[in-house]
C-alpha positions as CSV (number, residue, x, y, z in Angstrom):
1,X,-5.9,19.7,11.8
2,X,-9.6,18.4,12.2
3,X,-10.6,19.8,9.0
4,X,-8.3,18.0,6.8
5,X,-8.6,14.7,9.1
6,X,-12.4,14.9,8.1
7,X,-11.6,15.9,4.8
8,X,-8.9,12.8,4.6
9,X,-11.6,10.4,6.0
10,X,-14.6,11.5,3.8
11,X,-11.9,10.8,1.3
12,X,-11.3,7.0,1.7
13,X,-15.1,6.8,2.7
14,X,-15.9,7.9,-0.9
15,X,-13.6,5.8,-2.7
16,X,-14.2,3.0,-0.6
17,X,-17.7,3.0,-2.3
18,X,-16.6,4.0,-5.0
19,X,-14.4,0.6,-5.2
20,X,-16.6,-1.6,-4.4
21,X,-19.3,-0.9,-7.4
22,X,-17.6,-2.3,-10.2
23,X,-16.6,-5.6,-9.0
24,X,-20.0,-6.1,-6.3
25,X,-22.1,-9.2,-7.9
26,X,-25.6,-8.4,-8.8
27,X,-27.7,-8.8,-5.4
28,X,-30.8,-11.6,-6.0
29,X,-32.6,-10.5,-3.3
30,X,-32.8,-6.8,-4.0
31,X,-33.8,-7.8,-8.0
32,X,-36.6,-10.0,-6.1
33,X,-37.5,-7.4,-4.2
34,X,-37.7,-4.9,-7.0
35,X,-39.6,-6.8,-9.4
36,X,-42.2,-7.5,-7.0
37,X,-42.6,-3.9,-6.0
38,X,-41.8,-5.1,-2.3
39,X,-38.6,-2.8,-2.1
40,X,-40.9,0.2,-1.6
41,X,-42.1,-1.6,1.2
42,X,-38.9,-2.1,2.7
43,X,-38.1,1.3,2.2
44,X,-40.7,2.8,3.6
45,X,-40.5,0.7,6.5
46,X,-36.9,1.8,7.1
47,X,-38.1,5.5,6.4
48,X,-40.9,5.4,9.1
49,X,-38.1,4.3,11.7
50,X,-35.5,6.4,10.9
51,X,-38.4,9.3,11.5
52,X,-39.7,7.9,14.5
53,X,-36.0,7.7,16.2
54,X,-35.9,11.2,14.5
55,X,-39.1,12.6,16.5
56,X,-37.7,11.0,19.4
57,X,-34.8,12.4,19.4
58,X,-35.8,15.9,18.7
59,X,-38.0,15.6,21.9
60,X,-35.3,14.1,24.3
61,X,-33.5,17.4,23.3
62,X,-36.1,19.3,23.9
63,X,-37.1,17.9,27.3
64,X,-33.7,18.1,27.9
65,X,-32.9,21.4,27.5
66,X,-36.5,22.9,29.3
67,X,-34.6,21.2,32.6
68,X,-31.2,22.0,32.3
69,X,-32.7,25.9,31.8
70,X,-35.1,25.1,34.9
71,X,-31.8,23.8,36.7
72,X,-30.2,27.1,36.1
């Protein structure tokens, strides 16, 4: 049953991008962003973040698990 609910929900999720594509105005700001090479800014920006939280994370886990084996 939880397979095909996740196989039912990656479904819409897919189309649901899928739909929006073809009918989504160009975006101005991205265009802007592009042309003035600043997007790879942005994106790298986003990147560092999203592998920061990622470190973090990783060490929480880490931390967590040394006491919860200590606890034992």
């Amino acid at each position: 049953m939880k397979k095909i609910f996740i196989l039912c929900l990656l479904t819409f999720v897919v189309q649901w991008t899928f739909a929006q594509a073809p009918t989504a105005a160009p975006v101005e700001m991205a265009d802007l962003l592009r042309s003035s090479g600043k997007i790879y800014v942005v994106i790298g920006t986003i990147s560092v973040v999203f592998i920061g939280l990622a470190i973090y994370l990783f060490s929480i886990d880490k931390r967590l698990s040394k006491l919860e084996k200590e606890h034992k």
